[in-house]
C-alpha positions in Angstrom: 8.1 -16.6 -26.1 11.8 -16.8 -27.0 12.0 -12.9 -27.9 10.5 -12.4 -24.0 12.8 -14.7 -22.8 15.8 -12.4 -24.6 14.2 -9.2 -23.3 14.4 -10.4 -19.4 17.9 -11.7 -19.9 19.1 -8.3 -21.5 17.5 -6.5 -18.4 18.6 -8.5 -15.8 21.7 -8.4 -17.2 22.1 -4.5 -17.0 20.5 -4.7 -13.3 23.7 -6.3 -12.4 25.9 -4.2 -14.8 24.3 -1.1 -12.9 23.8 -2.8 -9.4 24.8 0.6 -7.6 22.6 2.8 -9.5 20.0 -0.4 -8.9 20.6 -1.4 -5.3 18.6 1.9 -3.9 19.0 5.9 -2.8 21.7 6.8 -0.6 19.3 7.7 2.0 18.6 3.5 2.0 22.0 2.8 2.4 23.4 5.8 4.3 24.2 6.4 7.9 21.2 5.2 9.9 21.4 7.4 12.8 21.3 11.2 9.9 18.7 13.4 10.8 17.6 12.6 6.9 17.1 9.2 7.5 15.0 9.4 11.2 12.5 12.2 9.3 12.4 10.0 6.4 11.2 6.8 9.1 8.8 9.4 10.7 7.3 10.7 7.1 6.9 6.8 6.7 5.0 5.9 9.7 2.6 9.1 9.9 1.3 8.1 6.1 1.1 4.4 6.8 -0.5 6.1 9.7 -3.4 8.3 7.8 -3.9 5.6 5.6 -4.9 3.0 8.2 -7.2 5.5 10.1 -9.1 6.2 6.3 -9.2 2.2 5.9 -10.7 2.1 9.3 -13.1 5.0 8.6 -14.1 3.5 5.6 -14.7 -0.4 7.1 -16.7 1.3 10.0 -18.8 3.4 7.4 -19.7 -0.2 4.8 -20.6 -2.0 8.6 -22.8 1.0 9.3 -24.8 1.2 6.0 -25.0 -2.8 5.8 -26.4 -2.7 9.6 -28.7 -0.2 8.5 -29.7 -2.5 4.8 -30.3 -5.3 7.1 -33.1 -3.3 9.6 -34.8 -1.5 7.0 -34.5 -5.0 4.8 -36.3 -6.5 7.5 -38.9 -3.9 8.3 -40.1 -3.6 4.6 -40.2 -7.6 5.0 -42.0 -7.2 8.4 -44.7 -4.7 6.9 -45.2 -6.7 3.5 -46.8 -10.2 5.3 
């Protein structure tokens, strides 16, 4: 316990010691209005983008096959009695 203790003291202390190299890239803390900055918000948005339309595709497609369980569930129950 004490030797973990040490290790998050010793790396929280060079995270301050090295708080520049830390804080982030300079295109973080640059000029907000560089062309590097706007294509870095657009390459952003169009992957949070993709992803959200596969999650989507894939929440559709699990509704679709447990619609489709649930008829031929009830069929097979329908034809047994």
């Amino acid at each position: 316990m004490r030797s973990k203790l040490v290790l998050a003291g010793c790396i929280i202390a060079a995270l301050h010691v090295l708080q520049d190299i830390a804080l982030a890239c300079p295109t973080c803390y640059g000029d907000p209005s560089s062309s590097e900055v706007q294509g870095m918000k657009w390459a952003i948005l169009s992957l949070l983008g993709i992803t959200g339309t596969v999650l989507v595709g894939l929440s559709a497609l699990f509704l679709y096959l447990r619609k489709r369980a649930i008829e031929l569930n009830r069929r097979f129950s329908d034809k047994l009695n």
